[in-house]
C-alpha positions in Angstrom: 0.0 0.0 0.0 2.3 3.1 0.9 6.0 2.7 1.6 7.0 5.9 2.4 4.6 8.4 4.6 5.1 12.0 5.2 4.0 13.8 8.5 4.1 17.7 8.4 4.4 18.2 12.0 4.3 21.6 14.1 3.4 20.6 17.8 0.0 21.9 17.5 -2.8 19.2 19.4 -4.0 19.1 15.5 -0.6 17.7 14.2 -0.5 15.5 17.0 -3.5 13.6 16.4 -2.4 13.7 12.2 1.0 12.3 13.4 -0.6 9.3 15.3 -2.6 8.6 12.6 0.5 8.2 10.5 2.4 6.5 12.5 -0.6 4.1 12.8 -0.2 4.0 9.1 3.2 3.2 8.8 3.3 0.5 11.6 0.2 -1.5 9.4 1.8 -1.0 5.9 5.8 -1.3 7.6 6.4 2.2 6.0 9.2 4.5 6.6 8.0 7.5 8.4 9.5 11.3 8.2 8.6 14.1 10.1 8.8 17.3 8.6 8.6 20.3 10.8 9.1 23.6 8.9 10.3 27.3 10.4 9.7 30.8 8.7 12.9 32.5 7.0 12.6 35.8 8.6 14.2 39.1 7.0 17.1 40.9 8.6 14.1 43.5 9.2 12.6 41.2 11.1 15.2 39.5 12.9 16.5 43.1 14.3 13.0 43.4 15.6 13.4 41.1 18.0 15.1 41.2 21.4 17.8 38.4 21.7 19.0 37.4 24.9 22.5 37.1 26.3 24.1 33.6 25.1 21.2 33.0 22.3 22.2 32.7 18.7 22.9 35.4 16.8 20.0 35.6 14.8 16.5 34.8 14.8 16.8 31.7 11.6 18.8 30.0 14.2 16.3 30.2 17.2 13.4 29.4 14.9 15.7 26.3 13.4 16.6 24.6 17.0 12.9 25.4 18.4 11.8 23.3 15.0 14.2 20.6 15.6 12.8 20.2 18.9 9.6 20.0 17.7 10.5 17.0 15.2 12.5 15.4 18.0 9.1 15.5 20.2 7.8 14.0 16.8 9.7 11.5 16.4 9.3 10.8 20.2 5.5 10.6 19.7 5.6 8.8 16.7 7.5 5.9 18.5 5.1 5.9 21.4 2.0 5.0 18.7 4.2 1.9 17.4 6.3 3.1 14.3 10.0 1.6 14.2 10.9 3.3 10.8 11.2 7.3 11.2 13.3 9.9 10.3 12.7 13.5 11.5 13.5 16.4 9.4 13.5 20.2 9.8 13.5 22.7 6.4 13.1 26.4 6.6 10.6 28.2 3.4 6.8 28.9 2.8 4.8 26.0 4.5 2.6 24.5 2.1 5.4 24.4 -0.7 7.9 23.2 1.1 6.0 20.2 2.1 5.1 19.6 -1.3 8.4 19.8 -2.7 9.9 18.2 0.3 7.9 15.0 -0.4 8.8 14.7 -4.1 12.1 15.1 -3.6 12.2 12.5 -1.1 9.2 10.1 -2.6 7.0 9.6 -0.1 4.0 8.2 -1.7 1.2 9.7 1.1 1.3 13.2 3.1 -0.4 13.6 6.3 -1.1 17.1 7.5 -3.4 18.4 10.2 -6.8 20.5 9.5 -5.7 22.9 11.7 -2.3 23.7 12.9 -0.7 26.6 14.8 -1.2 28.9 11.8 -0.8 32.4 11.4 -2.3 36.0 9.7 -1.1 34.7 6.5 -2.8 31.2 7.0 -6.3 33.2 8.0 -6.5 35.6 4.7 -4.6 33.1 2.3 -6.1 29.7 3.3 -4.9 26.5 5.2 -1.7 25.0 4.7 -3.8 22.2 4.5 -6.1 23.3 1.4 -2.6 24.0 0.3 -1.2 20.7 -0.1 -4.3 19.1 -1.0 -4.0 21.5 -4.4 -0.4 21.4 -4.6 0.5 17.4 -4.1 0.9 15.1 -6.5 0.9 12.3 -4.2 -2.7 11.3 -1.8 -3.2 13.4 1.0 -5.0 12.5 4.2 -6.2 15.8 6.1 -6.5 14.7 10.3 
């Protein structure tokens, strides 16, 4: 059935319930599973708007990138827990919806799994879900959680 499963994953309770649903997924078929949590590029405009703390990194891409591999480490975490052996975590920076998309061709998976709602944003609320997204932009099947 599916070999290879994709799980966009952002810690939201709405990712966490898609998550176990692939990692149910990949147990039953003996998939591989990646988790893919993504992080927002921000501008140098936007990174000097933010107050950094002594002994942080130097710039805001690199506070967003270890929160997000965090994230996918709690992923992988949870994906174990709900019986999947086969899973690799992953962490890419760039627009959400596209980056999934091109993140599972390059890689092959053959389903994506993304929550209905996630932890979202302005842009999500006038633009559309990153769900909606997906399910326009994939080639491969996507299950909505």
């Amino acid at each position: 059935m599916f070999t290879s499963i994709l799980a966009a994953f952002d810690g939201s309770d709405g990712a966490v319930n898609a998550l176990r649903t692939a990692a149910g997924l990949a147990a039953l078929c003996d998939a591989e599973l990646t988790v893919l949590t993504l992080y927002r590029h921000h501008s140098v405009l936007e990174g000097s708007m933010y107050t950094l703390h002594a002994g942080d990194p130097d710039n805001i891409d690199e506070i967003m990138r270890n929160h997000a591999k965090e994230v996918a480490e709690h992923g992988a975490a949870i994906a174990r827990e709900a019986g999947c052996e086969k899973i690799r975590a992953f962490v890419k920076g760039g627009p959400t919806a596209r980056t999934i998309v091109s993140f599972s061709e390059e890689h092959g998976n053959d389903l994506i799994v993304v929550g209905s709602r996630g932890l979202g944003s302005l842009e999500g609320v006038l633009l559309g879900s990153v769900s909606h997204k997906v399910t326009s932009l994939a080639k491969a099947p996507v299950l909505v959680v």
